[in-house]
mmCIF file of the C-alpha atoms, coordinates in Angstrom:
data_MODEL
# 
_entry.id   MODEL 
# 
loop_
_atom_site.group_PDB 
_atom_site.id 
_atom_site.type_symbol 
_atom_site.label_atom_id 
_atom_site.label_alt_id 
_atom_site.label_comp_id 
_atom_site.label_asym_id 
_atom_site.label_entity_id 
_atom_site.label_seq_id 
_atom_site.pdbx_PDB_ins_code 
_atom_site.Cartn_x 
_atom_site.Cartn_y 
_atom_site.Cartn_z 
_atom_site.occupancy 
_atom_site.B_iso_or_equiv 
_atom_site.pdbx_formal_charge 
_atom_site.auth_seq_id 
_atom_site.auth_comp_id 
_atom_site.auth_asym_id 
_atom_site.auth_atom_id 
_atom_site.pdbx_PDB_model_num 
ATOM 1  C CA . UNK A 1 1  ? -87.910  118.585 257.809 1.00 0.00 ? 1  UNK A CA 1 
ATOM 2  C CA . UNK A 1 2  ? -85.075  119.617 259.930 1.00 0.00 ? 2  UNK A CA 1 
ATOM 3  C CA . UNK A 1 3  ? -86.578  119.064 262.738 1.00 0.00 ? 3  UNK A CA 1 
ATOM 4  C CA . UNK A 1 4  ? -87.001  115.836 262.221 1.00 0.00 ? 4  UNK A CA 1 
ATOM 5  C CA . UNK A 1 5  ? -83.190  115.184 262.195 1.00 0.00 ? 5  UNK A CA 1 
ATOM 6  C CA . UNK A 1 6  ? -81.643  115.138 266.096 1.00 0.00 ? 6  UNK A CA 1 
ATOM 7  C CA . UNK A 1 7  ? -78.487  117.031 265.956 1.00 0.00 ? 7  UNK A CA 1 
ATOM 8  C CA . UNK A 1 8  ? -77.220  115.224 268.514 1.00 0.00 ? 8  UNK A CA 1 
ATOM 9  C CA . UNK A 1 9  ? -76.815  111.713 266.371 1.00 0.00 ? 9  UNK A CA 1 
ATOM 10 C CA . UNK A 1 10 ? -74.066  111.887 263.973 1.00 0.00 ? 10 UNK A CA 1 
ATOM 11 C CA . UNK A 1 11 ? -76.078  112.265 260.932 1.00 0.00 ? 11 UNK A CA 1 
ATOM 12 C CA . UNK A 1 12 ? -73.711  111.444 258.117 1.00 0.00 ? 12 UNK A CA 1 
ATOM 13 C CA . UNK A 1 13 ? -72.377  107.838 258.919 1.00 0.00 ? 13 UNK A CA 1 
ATOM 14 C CA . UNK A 1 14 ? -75.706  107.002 260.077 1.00 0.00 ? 14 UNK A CA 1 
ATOM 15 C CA . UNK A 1 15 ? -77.045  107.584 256.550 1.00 0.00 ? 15 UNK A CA 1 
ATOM 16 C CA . UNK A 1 16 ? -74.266  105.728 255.227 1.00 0.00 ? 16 UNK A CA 1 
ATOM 17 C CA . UNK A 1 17 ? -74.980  102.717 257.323 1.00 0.00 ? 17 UNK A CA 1 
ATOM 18 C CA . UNK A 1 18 ? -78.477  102.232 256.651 1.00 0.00 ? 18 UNK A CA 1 
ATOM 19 C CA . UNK A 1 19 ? -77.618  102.711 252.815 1.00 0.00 ? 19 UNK A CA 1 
ATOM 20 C CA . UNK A 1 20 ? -75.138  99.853  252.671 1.00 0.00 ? 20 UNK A CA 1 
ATOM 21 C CA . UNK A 1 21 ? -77.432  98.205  254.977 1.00 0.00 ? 21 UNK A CA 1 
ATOM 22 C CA . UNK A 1 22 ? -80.474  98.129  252.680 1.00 0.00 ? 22 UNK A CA 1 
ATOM 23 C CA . UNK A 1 23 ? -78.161  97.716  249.455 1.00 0.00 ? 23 UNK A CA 1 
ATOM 24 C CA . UNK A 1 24 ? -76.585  94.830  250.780 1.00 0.00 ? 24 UNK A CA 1 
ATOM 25 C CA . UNK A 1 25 ? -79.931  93.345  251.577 1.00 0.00 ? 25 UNK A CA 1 
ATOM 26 C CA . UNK A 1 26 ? -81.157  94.045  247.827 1.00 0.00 ? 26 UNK A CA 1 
ATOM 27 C CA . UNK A 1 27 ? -77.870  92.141  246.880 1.00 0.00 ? 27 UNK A CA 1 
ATOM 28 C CA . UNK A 1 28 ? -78.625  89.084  249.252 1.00 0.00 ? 28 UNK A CA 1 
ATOM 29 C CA . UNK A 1 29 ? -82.128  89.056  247.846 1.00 0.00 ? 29 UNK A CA 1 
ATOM 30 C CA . UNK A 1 30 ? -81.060  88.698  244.665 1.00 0.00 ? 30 UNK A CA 1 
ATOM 31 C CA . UNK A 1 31 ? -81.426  85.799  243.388 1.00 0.00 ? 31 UNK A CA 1 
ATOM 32 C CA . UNK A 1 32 ? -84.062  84.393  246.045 1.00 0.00 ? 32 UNK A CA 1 
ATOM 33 C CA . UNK A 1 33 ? -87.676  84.321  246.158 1.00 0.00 ? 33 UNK A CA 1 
ATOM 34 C CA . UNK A 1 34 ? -89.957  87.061  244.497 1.00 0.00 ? 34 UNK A CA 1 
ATOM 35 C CA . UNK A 1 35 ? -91.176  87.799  247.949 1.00 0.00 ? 35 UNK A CA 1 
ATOM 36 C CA . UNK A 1 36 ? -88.049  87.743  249.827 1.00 0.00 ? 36 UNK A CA 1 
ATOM 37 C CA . UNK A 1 37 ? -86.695  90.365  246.750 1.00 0.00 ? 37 UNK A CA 1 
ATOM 38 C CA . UNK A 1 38 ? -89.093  92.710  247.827 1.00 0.00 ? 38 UNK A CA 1 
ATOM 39 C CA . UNK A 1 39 ? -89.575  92.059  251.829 1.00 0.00 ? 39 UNK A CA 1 
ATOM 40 C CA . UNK A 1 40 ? -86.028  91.897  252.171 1.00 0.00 ? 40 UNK A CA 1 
ATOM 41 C CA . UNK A 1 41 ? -84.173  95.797  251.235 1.00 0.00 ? 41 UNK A CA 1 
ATOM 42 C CA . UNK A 1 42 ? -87.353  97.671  253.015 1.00 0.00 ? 42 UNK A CA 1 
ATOM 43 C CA . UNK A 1 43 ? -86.754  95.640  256.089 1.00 0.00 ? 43 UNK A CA 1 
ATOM 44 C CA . UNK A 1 44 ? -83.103  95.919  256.184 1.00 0.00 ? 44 UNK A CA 1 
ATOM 45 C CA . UNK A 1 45 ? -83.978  99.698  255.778 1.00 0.00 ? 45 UNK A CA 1 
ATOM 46 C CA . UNK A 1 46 ? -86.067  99.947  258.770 1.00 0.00 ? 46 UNK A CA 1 
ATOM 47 C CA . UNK A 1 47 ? -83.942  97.770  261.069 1.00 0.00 ? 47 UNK A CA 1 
ATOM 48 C CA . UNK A 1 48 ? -80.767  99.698  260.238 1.00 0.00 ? 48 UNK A CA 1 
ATOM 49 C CA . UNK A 1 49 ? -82.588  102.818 260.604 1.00 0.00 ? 49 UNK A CA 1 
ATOM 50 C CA . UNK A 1 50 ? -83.383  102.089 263.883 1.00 0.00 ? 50 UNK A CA 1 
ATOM 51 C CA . UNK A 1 51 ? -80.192  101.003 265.384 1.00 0.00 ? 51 UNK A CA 1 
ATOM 52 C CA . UNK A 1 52 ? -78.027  103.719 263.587 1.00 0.00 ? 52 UNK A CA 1 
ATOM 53 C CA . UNK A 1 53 ? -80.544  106.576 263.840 1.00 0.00 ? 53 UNK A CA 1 
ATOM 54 C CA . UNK A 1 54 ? -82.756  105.311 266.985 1.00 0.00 ? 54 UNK A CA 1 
ATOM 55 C CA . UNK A 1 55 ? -84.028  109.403 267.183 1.00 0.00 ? 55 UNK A CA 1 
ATOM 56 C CA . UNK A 1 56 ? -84.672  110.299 263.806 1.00 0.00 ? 56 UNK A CA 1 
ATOM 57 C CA . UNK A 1 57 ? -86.237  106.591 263.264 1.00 0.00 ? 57 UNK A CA 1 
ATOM 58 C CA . UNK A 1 58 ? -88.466  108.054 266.143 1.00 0.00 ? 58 UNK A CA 1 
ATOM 59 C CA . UNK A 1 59 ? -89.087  111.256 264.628 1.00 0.00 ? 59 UNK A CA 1 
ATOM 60 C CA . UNK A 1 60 ? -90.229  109.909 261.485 1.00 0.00 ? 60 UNK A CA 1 
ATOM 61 C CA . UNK A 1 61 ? -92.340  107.671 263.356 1.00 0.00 ? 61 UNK A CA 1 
ATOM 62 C CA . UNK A 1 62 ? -94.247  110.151 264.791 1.00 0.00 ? 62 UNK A CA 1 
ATOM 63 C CA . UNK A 1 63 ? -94.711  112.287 261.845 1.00 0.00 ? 63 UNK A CA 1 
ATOM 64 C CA . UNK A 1 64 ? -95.888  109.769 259.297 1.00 0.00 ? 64 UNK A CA 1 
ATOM 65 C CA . UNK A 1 65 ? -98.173  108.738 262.280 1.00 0.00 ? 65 UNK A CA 1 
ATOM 66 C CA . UNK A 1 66 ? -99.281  112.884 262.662 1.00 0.00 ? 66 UNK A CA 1 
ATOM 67 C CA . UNK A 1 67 ? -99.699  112.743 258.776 1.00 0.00 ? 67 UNK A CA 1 
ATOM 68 C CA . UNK A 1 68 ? -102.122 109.362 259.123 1.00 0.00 ? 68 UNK A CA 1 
ATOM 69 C CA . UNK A 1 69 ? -104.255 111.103 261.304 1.00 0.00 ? 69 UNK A CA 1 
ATOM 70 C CA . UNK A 1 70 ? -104.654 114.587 259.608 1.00 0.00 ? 70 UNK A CA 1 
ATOM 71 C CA . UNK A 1 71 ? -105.278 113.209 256.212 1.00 0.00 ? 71 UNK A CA 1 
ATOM 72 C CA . UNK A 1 72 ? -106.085 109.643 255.924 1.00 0.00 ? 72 UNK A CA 1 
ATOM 73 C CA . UNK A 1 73 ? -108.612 109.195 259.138 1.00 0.00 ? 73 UNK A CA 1 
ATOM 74 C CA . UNK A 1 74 ? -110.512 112.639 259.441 1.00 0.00 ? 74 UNK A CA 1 
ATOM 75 C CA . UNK A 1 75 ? -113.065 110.765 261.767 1.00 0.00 ? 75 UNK A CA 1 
ATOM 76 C CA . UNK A 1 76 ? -110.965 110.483 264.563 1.00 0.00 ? 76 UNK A CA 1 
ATOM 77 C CA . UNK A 1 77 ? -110.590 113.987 265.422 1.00 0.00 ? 77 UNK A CA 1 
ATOM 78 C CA . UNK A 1 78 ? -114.681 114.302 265.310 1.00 0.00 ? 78 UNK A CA 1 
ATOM 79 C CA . UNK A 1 79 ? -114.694 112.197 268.777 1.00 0.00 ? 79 UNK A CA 1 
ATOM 80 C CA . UNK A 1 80 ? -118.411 112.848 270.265 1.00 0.00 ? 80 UNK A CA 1 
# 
């Protein structure tokens, strides 16, 4: 998992960015919609993580996408 993290970004205000990002999106969502309450925080989330983190956000990318392939679509890799 530490590879994951670029040591280059400053990690620690970065993570507190995207947290009061996302919990101030779960605070605007409040009292809206049922489907804005929960579309709302987990976009915040990803939108903050991208402009505050842009290389981790990329990181991640690529390994959930790594993890997709190895265990959720097994047929790929069997290419004729």
């Amino acid at each position: 998992m530490k590879s994951l993290i670029v040591p280059d970004e400053p990690f620690t205000p970065g993570v507190l960015y995207v947290g009061v990002a996302t919990l101030a999106g779960s605070i605007h969502a409040r009292n809206r919609i049922l489907f804005t309450c929960f579309l709302l925080p987990p976009t915040r989330f990803l939108l903050s993580l991208d402009h505050y983190l842009p290389s981790t956000s990329h990181n991640l990318s690529e390994y959930f996408t790594s993890l997709e392939d190895a265990c959720f679509l097994p047929w790929r890799r069997s290419t004729p």
